[in-house]
DOGU-919954 format. One record per atom (N, C-alpha, C, CB): residue number from 1; residue in three letters; x, y, z. Coordinates in nm, 2 decimals. Glycine has a CB too. Layout:
> n,res,c1,c2,c3
> NUM,ALA,X,Y,Z
...
This chain:
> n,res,c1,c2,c3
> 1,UNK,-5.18,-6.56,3.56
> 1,UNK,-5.10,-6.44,3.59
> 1,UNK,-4.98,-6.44,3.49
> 1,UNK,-5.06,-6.44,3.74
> 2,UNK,-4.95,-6.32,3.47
> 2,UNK,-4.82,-6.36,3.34
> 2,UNK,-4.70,-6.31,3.43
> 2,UNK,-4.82,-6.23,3.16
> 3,UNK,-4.61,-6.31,3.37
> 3,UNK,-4.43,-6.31,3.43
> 3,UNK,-4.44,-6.15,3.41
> 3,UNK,-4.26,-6.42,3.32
> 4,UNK,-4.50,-6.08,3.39
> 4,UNK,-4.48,-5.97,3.40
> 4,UNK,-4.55,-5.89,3.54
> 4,UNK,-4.52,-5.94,3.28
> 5,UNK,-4.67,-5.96,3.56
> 5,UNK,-4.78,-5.96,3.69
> 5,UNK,-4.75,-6.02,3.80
> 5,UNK,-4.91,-6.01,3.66
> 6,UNK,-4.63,-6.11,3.80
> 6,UNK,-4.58,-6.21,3.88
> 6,UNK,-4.45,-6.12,3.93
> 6,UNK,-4.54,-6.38,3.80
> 7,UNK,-4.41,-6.05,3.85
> 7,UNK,-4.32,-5.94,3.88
> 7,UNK,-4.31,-5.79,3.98
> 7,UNK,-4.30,-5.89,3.75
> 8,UNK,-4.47,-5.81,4.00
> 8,UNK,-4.54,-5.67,4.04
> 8,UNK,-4.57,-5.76,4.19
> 8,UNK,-4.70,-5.60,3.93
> 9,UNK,-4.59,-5.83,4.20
> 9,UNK,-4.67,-5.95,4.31
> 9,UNK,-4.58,-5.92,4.48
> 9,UNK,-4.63,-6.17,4.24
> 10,UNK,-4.62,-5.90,4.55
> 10,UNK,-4.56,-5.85,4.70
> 10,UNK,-4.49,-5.98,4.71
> 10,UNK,-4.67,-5.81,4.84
> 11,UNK,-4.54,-6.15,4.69
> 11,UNK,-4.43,-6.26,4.74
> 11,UNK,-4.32,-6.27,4.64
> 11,UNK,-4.49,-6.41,4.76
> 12,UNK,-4.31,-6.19,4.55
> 12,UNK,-4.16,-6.17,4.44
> 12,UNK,-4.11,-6.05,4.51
> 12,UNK,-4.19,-6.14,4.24
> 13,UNK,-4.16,-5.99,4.51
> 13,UNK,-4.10,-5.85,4.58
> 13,UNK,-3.97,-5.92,4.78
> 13,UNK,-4.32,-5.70,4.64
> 14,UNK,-4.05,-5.94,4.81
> 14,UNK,-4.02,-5.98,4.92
> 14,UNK,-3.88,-6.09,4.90
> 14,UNK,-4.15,-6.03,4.98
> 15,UNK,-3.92,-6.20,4.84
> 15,UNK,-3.78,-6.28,4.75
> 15,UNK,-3.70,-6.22,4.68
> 15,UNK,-3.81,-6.37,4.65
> 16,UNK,-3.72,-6.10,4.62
> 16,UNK,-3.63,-6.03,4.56
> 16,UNK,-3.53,-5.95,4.67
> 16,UNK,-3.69,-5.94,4.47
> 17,UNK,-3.60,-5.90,4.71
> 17,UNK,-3.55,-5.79,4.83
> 17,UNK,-3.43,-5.91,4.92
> 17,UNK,-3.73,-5.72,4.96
> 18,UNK,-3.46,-6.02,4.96
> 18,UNK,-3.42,-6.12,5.04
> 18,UNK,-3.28,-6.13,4.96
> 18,UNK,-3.52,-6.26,5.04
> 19,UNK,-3.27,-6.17,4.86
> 19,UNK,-3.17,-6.24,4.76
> 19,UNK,-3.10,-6.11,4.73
> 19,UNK,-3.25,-6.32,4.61
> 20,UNK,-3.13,-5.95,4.74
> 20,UNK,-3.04,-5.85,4.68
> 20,UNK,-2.97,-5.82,4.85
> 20,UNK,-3.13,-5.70,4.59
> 21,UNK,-3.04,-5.83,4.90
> 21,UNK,-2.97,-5.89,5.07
> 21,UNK,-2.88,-5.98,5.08
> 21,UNK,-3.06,-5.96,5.17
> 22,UNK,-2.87,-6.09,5.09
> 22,UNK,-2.81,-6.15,5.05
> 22,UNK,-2.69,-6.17,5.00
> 22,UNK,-2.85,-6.17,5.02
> 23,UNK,-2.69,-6.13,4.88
> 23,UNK,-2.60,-6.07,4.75
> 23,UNK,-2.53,-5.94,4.83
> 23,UNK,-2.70,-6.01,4.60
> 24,UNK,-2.54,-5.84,4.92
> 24,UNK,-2.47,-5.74,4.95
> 24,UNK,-2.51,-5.63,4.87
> 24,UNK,-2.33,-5.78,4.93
> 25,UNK,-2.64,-5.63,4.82
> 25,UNK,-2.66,-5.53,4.74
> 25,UNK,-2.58,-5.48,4.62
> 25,UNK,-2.68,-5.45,4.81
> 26,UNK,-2.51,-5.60,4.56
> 26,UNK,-2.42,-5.58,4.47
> 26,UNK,-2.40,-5.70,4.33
> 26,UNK,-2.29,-5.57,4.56
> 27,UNK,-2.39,-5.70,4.25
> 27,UNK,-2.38,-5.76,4.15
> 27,UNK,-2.27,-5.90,4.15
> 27,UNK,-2.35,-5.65,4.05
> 28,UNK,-2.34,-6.01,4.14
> 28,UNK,-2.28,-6.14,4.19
> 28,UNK,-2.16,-6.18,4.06
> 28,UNK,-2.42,-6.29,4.22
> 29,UNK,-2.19,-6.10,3.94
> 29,UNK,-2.07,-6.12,3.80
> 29,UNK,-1.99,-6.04,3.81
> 29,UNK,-2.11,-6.10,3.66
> 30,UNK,-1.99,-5.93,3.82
> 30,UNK,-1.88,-5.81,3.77
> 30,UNK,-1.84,-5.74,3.93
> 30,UNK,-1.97,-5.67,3.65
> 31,UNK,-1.95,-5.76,4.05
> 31,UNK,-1.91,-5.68,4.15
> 31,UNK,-1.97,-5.54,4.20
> 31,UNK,-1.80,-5.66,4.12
> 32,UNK,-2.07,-5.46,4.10
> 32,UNK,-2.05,-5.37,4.09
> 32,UNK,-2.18,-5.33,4.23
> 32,UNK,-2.05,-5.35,3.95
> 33,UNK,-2.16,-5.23,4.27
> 33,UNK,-2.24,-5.21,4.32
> 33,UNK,-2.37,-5.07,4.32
> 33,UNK,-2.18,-5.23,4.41
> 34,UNK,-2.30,-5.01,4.22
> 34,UNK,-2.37,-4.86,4.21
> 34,UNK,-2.47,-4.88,4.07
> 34,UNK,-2.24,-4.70,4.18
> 35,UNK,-2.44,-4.95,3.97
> 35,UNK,-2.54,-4.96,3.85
> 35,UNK,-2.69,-4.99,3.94
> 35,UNK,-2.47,-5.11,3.73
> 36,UNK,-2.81,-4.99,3.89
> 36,UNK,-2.95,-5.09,3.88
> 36,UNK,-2.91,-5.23,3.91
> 36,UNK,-3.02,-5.10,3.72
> 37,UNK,-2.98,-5.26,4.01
> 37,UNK,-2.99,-5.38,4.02
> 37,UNK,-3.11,-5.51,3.97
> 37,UNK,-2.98,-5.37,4.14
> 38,UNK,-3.08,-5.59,3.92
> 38,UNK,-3.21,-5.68,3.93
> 38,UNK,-3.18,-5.85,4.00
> 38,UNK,-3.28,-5.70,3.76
> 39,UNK,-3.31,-5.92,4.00
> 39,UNK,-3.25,-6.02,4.03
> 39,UNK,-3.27,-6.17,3.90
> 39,UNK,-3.31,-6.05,4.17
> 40,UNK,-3.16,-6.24,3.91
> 40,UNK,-3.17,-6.33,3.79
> 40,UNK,-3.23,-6.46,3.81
> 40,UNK,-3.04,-6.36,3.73
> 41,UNK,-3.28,-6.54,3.73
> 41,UNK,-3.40,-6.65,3.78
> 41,UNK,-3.26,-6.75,3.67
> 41,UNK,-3.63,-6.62,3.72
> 42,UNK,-3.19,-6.87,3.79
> 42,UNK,-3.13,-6.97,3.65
> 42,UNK,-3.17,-7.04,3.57
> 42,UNK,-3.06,-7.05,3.66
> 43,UNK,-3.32,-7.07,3.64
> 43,UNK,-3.43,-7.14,3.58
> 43,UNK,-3.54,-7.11,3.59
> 43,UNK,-3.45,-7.23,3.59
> 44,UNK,-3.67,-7.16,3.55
> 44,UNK,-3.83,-7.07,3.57
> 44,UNK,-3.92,-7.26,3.63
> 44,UNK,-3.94,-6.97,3.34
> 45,UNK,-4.00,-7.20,3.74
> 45,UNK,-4.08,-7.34,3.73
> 45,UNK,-4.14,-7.28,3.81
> 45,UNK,-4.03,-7.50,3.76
> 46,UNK,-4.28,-7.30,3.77
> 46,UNK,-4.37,-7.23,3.88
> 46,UNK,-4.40,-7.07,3.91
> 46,UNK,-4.32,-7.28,3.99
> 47,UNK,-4.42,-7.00,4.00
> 47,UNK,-4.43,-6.85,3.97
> 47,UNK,-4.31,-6.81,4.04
> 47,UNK,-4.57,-6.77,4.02
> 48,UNK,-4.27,-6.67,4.00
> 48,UNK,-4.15,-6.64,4.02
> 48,UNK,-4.11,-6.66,4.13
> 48,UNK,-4.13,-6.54,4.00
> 49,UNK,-4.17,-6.68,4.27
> 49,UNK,-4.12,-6.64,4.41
> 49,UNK,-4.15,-6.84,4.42
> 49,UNK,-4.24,-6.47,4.53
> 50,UNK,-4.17,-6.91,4.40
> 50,UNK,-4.19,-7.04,4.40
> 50,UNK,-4.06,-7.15,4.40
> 50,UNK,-4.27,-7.05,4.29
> 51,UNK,-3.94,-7.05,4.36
> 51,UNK,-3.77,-7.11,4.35
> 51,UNK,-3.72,-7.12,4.45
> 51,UNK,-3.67,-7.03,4.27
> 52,UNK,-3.64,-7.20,4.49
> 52,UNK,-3.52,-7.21,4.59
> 52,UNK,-3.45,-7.07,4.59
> 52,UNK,-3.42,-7.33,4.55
> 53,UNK,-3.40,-6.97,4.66
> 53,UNK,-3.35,-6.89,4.63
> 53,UNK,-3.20,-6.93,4.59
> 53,UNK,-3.37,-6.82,4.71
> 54,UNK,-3.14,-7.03,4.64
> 54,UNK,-3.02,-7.06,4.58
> 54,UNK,-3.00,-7.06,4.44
> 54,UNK,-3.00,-7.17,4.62
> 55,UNK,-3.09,-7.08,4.37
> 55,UNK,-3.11,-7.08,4.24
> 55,UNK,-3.14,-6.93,4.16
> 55,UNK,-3.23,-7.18,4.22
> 56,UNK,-3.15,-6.82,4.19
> 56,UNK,-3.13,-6.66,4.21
> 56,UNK,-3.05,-6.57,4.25
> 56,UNK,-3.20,-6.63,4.26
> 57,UNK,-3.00,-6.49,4.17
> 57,UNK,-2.89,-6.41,4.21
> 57,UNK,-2.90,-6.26,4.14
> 57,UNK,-2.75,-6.48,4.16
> 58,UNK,-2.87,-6.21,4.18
> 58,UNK,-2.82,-6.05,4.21
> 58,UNK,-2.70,-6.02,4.09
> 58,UNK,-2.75,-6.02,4.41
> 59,UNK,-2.80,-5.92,4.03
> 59,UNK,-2.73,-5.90,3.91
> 59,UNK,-2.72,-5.77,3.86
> 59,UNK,-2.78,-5.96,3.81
> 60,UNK,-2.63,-5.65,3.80
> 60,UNK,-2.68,-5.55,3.72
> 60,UNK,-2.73,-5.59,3.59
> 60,UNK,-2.58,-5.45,3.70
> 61,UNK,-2.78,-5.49,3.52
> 61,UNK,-2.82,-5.47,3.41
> 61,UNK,-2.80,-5.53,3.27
> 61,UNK,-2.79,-5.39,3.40
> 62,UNK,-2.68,-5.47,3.28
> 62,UNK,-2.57,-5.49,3.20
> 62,UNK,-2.55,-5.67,3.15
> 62,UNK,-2.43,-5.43,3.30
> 63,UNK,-2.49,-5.77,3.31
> 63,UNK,-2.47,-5.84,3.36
> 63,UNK,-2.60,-5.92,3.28
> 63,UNK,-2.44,-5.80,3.48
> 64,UNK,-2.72,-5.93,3.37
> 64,UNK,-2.84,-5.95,3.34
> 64,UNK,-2.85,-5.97,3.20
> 64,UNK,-2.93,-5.85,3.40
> 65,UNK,-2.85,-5.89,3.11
> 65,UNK,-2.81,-5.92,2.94
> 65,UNK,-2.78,-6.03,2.89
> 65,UNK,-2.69,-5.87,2.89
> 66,UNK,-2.66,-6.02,2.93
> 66,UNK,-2.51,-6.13,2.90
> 66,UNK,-2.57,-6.28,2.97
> 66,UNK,-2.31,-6.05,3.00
> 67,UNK,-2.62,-6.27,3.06
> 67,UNK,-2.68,-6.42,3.07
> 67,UNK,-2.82,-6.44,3.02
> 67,UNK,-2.69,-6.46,3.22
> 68,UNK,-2.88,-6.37,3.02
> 68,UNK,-3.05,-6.42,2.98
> 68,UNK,-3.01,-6.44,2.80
> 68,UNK,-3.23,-6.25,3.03
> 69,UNK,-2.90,-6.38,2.74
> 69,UNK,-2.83,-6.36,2.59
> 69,UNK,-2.79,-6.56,2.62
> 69,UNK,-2.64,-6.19,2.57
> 70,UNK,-2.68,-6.58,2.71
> 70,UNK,-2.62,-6.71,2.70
> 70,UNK,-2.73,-6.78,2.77
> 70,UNK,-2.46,-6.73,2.77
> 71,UNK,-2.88,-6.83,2.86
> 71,UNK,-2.93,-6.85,2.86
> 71,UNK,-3.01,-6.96,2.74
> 71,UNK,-2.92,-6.77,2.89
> 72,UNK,-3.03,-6.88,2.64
> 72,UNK,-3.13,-6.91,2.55
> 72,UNK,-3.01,-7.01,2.46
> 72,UNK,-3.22,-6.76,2.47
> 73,UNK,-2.87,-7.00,2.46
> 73,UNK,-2.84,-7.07,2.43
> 73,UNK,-2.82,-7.23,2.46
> 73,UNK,-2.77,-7.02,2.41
> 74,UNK,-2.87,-7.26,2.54
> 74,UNK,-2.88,-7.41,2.62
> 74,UNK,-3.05,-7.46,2.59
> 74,UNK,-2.85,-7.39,2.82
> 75,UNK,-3.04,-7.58,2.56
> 75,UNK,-3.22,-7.61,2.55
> 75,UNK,-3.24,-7.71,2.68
> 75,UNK,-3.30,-7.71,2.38
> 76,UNK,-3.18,-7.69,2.76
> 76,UNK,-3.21,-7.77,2.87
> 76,UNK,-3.11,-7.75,3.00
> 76,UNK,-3.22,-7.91,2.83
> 77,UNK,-3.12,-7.68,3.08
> 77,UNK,-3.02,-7.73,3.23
> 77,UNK,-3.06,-7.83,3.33
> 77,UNK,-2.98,-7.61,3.33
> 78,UNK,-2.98,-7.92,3.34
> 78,UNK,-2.95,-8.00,3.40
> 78,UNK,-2.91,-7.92,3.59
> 78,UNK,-2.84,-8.07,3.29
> 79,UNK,-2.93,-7.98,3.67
> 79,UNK,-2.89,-7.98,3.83
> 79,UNK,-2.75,-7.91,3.81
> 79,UNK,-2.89,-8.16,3.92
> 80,UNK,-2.67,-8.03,3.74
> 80,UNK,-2.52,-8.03,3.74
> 80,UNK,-2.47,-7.91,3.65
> 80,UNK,-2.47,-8.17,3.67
> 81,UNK,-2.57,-7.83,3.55
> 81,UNK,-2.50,-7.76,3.46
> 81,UNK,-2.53,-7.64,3.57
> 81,UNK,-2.55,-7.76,3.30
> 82,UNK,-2.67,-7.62,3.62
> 82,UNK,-2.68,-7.51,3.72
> 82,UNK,-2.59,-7.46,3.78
> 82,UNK,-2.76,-7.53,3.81
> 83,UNK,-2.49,-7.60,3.89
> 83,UNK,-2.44,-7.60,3.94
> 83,UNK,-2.27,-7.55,3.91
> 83,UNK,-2.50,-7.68,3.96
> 84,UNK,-2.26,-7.58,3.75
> 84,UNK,-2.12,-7.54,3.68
> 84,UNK,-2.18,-7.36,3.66
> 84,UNK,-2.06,-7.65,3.50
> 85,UNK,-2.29,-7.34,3.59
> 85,UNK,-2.34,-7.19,3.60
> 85,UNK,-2.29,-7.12,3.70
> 85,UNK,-2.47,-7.16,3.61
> 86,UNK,-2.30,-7.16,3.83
> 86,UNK,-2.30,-7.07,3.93
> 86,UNK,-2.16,-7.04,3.99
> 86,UNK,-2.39,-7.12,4.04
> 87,UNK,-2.06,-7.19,3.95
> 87,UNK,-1.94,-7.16,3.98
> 87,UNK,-1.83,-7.10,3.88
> 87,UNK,-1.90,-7.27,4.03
> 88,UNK,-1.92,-7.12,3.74
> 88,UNK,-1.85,-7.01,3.66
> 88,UNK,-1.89,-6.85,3.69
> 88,UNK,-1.87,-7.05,3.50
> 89,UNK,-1.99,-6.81,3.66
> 89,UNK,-2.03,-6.68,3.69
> 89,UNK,-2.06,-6.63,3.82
> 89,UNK,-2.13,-6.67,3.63
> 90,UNK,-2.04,-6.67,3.93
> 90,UNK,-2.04,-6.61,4.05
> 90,UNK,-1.93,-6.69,4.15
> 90,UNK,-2.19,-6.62,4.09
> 91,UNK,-1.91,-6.75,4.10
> 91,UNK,-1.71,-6.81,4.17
> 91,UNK,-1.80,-6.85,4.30
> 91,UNK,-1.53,-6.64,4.21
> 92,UNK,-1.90,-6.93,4.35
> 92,UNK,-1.94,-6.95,4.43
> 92,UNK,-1.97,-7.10,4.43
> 92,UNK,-2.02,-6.87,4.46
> 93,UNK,-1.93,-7.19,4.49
> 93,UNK,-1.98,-7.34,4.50
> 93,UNK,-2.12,-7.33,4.59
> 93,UNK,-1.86,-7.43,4.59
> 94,UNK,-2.23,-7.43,4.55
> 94,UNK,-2.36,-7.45,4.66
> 94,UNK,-2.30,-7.55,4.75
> 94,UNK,-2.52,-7.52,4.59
> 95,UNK,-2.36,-7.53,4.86
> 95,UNK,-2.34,-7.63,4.96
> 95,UNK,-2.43,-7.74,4.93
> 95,UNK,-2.35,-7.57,5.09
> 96,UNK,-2.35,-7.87,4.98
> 96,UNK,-2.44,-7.98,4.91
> 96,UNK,-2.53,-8.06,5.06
> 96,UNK,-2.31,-8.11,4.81
């Protein structure tokens, strides 16, 4: 199945829907709430709905860019870098 067909799939749909819940139906970087929404994956393993949701967030468009752009600049995250990701771009600590 490709990441594009994994995208269409009712158990991603359902994890998506969960996580833009979640999120307030609003963008976890900038705030926004009226742009497109999507949701962001910090990492891939397995098929899309197969992640911790903690590891997924609620993003606009725009937003969505600017990380999948800084993304590709890392060749590896680490637990701990996830974990600095999330408190830089979404000012949110995980609970440990």
């Amino acid at each position: 199945m490709t990441y594009a067909e994994q995208l269409l799939d009712p158990r991603w749909q359902k994890v998506r829907l969960r996580v833009m819940n979640r999120d307030k139906w609003k963008c976890r970087v900038c705030n926004d709430d009226r742009k497109q929404l999507q949701v962001h994956h910090l990492f891939y393993c397995g098929m899309a709905w197969e992640i911790d949701t903690k590891w997924l967030v609620t993003v606009c468009d725009s937003c969505h860019k600017k990380l999948e752009d800084d993304k590709y600049k890392h060749v590896e995250y680490t637990e701990k870098d996830l974990k600095r990701l999330l408190k830089t771009h979404y000012k949110q600590t995980l609970a440990t």
